[in-house]
N, C-alpha and C positions, 0 to 999 in steps of 0.2 A: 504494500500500500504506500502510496507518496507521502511526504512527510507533509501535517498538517500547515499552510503560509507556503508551500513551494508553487510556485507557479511553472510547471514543466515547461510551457511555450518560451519563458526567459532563461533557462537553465542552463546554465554552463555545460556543454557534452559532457565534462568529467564528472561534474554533479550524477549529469544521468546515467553515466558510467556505476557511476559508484551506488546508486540507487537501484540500477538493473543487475548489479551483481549481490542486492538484498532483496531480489525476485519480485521488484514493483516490476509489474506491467504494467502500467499505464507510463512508468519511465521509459519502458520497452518501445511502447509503441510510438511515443515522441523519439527516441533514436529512428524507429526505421521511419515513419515520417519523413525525419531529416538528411536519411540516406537512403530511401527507395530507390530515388533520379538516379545518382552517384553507381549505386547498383548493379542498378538495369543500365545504367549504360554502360558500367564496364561489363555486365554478362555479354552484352549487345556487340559487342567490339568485339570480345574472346569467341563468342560462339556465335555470330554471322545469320543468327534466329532470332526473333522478335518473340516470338509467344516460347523458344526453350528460354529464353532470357529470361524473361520474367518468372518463370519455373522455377530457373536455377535462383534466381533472387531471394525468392521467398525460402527455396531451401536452405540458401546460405545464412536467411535470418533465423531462420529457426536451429540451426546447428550454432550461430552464436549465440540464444538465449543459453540451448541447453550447456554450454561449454564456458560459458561466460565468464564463470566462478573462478577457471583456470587464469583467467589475463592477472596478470602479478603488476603491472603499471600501467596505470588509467592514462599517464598520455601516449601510450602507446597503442590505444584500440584503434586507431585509422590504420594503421600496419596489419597489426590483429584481424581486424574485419576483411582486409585484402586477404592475407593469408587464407582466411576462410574461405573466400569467393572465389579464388582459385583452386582451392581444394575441393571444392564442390563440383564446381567447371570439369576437371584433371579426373574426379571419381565417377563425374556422368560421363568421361568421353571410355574410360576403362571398362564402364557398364556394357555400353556400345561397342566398345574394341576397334573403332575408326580412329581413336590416335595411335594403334600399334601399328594398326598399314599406314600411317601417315609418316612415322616416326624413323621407319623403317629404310636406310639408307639406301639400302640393296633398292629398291624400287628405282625407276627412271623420273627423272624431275619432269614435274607440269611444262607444257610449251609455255613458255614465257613471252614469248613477242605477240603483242594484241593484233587479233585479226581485223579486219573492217567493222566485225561487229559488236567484238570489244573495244575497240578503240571507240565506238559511240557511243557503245556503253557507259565507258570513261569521263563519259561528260556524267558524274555523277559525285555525290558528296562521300566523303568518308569514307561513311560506316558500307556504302556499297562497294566502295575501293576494298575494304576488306576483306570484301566477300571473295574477292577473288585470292588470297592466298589460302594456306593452307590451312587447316587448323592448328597446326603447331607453330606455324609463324604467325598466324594469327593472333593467337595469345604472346608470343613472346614481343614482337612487334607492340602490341597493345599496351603490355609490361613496363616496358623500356621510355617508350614515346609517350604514350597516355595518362600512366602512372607515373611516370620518372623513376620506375626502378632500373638499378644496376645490374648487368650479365649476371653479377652472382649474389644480389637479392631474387633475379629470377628463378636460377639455378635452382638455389634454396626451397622457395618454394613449390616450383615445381617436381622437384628432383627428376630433371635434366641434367647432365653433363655440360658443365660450361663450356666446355669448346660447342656444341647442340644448339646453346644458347645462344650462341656469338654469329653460328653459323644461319639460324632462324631469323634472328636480328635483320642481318645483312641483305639477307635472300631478299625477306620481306621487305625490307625499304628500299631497296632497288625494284621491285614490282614494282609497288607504291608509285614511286618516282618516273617508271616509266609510264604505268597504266596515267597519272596527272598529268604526262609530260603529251600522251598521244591527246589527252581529252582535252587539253589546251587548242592541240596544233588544228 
């Protein structure tokens, strides 16, 4: 229950940090409130789906109420909370087993230069640029640029191999780069 005078809508995140790790829910729910958007769009970025996005969102929030107890330093839940969303992301694609053929080097890499009908495609924002790499550069991409994590806070939480990571990075912002570069021209 919230503490009687708290007004959750002005609440310091750590306040409701610290109030969701004494099983207020209604602290709970002003956190995801506050980070639904934030969420779904990084599900949206990692996984290149709109409605698994929001799936995985809502699972990520509920695997942080239940775990919640474990975070040892309240300003450290925006990390925390990532951690999570990518472990949800990382456990739904294991579920599927579409990121072990993706992951898998032995396979032959996607044609990379846009056809005529990609390159019109390419006249498009973002999140549909994203669509076009992998799902493992997808997330890693997302990781690095979106998030501002480093090859090996990716690494980390993905448990990728940092060279995996560095090589996902690269691939992908070179697509990126070319796919924006045709949709320009």
């Amino acid at each position: 229950m919230a503490r009687a005078g708290i007004d959750l809508a002005q609440a310091e995140e750590g306040a409701l940090v610290l109030a969701v790790k004494a099983r207020d829910q209604r602290a709970f729910a002003e956190l995801v409130r506050r980070r639904q958007g934030w969420m779904r769009a990084l599900m949206r970025r990692m996984c290149g789906n709109a409605a698994l996005a929001d799936d995985l969102a809502q699972e990520a929030f509920m695997k942080a109420w239940d775990k919640i107890a474990g975070l040892e330093q309240v300003a450290a839940f925006s990390g925390w909370l990532r951690r999570v969303a990518v472990t949800t992301y990382l456990m739904d694609k294991r579920r599927s087993q579409a990121v072990f053929e993706e992951l898998d080097e032995r396979n032959p890499p996607h044609d990379e230069q846009p056809s005529p009908a990609n390159a019109a495609m390419a006249k498009l924002d973002l999140e549909r640029a994203l669509a076009h790499l992998t799902a493992p550069e997808r997330l890693c991409v997302s990781l690095n640029h979106g998030e501002g994590m480093s090859h090996g806070e990716i690494s980390d939480s993905t448990g990728l191999p940092l060279g995996t990571v560095k090589s996902h990075v690269s691939r992908g912002t070179e697509k990126l780069q070319r796919l924006m570069t045709a949709a320009a021209a």
